[in-house]
N, C-alpha and C positions, 0 to 999 in steps of 0.2 A: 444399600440393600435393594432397592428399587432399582438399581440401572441392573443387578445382577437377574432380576425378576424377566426384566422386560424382553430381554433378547431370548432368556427360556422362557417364555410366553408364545415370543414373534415364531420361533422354531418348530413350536410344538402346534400351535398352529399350520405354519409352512406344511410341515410332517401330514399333518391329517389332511390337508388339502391332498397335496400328492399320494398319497396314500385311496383319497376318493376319486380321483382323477385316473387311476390304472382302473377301477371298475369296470365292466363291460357295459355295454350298452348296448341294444338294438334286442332286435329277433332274436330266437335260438338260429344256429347254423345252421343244426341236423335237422331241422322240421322244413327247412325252407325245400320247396319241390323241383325236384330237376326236370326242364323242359323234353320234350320230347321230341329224340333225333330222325331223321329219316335214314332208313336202312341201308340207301342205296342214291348217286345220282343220277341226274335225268339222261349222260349221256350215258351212260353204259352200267354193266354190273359188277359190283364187289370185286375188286382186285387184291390182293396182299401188296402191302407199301412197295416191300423190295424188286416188284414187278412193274410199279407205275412208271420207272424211267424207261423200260422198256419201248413203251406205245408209242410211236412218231404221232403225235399229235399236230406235227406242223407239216404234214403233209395235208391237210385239210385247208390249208391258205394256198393249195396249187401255184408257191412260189418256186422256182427252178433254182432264186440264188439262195435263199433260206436252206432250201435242203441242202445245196451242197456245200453251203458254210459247216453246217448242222451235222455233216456226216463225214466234214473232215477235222470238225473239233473233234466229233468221235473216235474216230481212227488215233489221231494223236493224242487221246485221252489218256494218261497215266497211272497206272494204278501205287498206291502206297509206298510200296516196296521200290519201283521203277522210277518215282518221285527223288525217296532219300538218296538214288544211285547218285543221281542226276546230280543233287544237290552237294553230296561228299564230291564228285568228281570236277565239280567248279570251285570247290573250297580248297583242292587238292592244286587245282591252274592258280587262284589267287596266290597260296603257299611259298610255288614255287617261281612266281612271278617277282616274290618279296627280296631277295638277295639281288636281282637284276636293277629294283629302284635303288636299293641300297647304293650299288655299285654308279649309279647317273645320279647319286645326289642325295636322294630321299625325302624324309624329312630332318635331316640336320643341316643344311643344305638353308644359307641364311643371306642375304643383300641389303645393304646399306647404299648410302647416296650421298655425301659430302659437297658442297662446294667448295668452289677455288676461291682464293679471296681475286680480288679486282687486282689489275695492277696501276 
């Protein structure tokens, strides 16, 4: 009757440990005070997000090759749509590239190496 005591002893203990262990602890959350932002930064003012990639900011390092890296990754810049063309139209060359391995071997296409005996 004692070894049946001991382990619902050990449990019920375990239980209220864990049990006191999910408790919270610390501050409230909602009382804690949120810092105060500045409105604006020091180079310029308030823009909307989707206008920030607009500004050639690297025009301001007066680099000639910067820029013109910078404004021919632009040009061949992709949008979404022109992206998946892209990507269906090489999935469509791998496709049809597939019957041509076939036909030189593929992968069933297997090599072994034997010796001769001596004579």
């Amino acid at each position: 009757m004692t070894l049946v005591r001991k382990p619902v002893a050990a449990l019920s203990w375990a239980a209220l440990l864990l049990s006191t262990a999910c408790a919270a602890v610390g501050p409230d959350p909602s009382a804690v005070p949120t810092p105060a932002l500045q409105a604006s930064f020091a180079e310029g003012a308030a823009v909307p997000v989707g206008q920030v990639g607009t500004q050639a900011f690297w025009r301001g390092y007066n680099d000639a090759t910067l820029t013109r890296l910078i404004e021919t990754g632009l040009a061949t810049n992709l949008d979404i749509l022109a992206a998946n063309e892209r990507i269906r139209a090489a999935q469509a060359d791998v496709a049809a590239t597939q019957p041509l391995a076939a036909q030189l071997g593929g992968d069933s296409a297997s090599a072994s190496r034997t010796r001769a005996p001596r004579a």
